[in-house]
N, C-alpha and C positions, 0 to 999 in steps of 0.2 A: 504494500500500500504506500502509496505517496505521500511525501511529509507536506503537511498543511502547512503552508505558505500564508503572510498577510494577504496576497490578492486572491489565494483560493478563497479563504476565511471571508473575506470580503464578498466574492460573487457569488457564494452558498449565502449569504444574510442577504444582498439584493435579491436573489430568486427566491425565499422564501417570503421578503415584501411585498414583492410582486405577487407571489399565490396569494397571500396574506389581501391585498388589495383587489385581484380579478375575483376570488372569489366575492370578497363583498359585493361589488359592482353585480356579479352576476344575482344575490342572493336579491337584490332592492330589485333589477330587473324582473327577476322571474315572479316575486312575491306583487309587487308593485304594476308593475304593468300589465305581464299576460296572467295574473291572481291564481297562481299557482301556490298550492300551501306548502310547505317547509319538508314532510312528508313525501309529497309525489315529487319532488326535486331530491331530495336524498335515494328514494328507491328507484328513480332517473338515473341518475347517477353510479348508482351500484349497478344497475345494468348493465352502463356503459362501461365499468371499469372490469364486470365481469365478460365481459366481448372484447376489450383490449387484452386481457392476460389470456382467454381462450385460442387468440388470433395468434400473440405472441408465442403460448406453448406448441400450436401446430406448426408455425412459422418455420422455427428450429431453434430459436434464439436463446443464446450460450451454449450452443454446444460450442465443442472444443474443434479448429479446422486445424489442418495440419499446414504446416507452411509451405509455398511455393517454390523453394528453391534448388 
């Protein structure tokens, strides 16, 4: 594993303000405008993340390749 550096440290804290902040914006949007309750956006959500990791398990991703050389 690689030593965590101050710019690593740094752009793991901006990407986590940034989730920190799209999810708000999406949470006002989904609730606020199309009056979706807190509920059907979470089990949205879990949907979604269960067809990402289902995509990814068929995909192949991490298996181990062997090198080209």
């Amino acid at each position: 594993m690689p030593k965590l550096a101050p710019k690593t440290i740094g752009l793991i804290a901006a990407a986590g303000f940034a989730a920190i902040v799209v999810a708000g914006l999406l949470s006002m949007i989904t609730s606020t405008t199309l009056g979706f309750s807190g509920e059907a956006v979470r089990e949205g959500a879990l949907n979604v993340v269960s067809l990402v990791v289902a995509f990814l398990l068929v995909a192949g991703i991490g298996r181990q390749q062997k090198d080209k050389s």
